[in-house]
N, C-alpha and C positions, 0 to 999 in steps of 0.2 A: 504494500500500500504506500503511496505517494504521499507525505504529507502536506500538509499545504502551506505555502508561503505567507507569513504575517507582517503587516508592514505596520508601521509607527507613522503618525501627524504630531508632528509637533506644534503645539500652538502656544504661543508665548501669553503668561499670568494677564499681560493689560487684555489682551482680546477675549479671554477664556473668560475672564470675570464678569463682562456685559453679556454675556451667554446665559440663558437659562436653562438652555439644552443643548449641552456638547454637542450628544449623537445626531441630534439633527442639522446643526452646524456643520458636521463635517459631511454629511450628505448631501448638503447643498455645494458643501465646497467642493464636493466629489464631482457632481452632478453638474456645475457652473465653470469646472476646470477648463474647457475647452475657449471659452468664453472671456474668463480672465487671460489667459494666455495673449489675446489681442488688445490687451488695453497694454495703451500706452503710460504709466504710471511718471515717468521723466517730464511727459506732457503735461499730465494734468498737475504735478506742481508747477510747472511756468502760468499757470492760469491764472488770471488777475480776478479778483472778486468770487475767487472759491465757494467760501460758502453759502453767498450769494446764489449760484448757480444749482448748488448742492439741493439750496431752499426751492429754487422754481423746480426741478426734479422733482423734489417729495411733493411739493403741492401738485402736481402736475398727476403723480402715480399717484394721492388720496383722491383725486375727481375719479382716475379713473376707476380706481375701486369702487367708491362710492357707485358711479353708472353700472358696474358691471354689479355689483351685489344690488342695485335696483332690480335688474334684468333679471335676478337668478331670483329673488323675491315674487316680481310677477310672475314667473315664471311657474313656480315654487306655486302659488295662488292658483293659476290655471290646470296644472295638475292635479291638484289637490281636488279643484271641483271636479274635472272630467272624472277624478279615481271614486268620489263621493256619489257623483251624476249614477255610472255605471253600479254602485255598491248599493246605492236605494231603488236602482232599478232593477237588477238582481232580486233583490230581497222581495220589493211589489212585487214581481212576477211569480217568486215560487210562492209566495202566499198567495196568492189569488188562483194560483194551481190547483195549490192545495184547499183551500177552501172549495175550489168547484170539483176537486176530486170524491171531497166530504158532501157536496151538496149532491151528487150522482150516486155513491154509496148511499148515504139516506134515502135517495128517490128508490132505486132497487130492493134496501132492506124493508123500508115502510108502504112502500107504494103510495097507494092513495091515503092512507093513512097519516100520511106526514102533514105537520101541522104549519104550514108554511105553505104560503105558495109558489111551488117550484119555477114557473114558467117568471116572475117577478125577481126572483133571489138568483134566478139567470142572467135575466137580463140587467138586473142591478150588478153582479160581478164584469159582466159584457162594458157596461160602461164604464166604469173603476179601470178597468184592463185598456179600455181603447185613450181614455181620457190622460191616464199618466204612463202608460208604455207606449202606444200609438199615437201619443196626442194630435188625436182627431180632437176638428172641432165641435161643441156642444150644437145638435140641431137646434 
């Protein structure tokens, strides 16, 4: 068996201290290595008004956050009712099954007997059914 190679990151106490999660720090750093490799760091010290520019960046990436967690909010809203829509319509429908499964069993066990009138407690399930699962309009 091969064992496998372990490497070491070294992060120096001033960075590691504003961290609240190593491990995910260095996953990013993992994950952004190709990326940092193209920054010019020589450059961005000659930059006049640093952190000035530092500040229009971060204000720049809070807008966009901000619009993108709108987005994912509406979003987030719209699913929610489609998943609700289809879950009460689910539910109406096997209940109104089931209730005219029950009202067909009663008509066979009781016949005429039954104390209800069938041809009404049909037609009243008939419109329950067409009005919230078919929404047809009312005549």
């Amino acid at each position: 068996m091969s064992e496998k190679t372990k490497y070491n990151v070294w992060i120096p106490d001033q960075i590691a201290e504003s961290f609240l999660d190593l491990d995910d720090f260095v996953t990013q750093l993992i994950s952004f290595y190709p990326y940092l490799s193209l920054i010019d760091f020589v450059g961005i010290k000659k930059i006049k008004n640093f952190d000035q520019s530092v500040d229009e960046t971060t204000e720049e990436y809070n807008q966009i956050c901000q619009q993108f967690g709108k987005v994912m909010q509406e979003y987030g809203v719209v699913n929610f009712r489609g998943n609700e829509l289809f879950t009460r319509n689910t539910v109406t429908g096997l209940k109104l099954g089931l209730l005219m499964g029950k009202l067909e069993r009663a008509k066979s066990m009781w016949g005429d007997k039954l104390n209800l009138d069938y041809q009404a407690a049909r037609k009243l399930i008939q419109h329950f059914s067409d009005r919230y699962l078919i929404k047809k309009e009312e005549d």
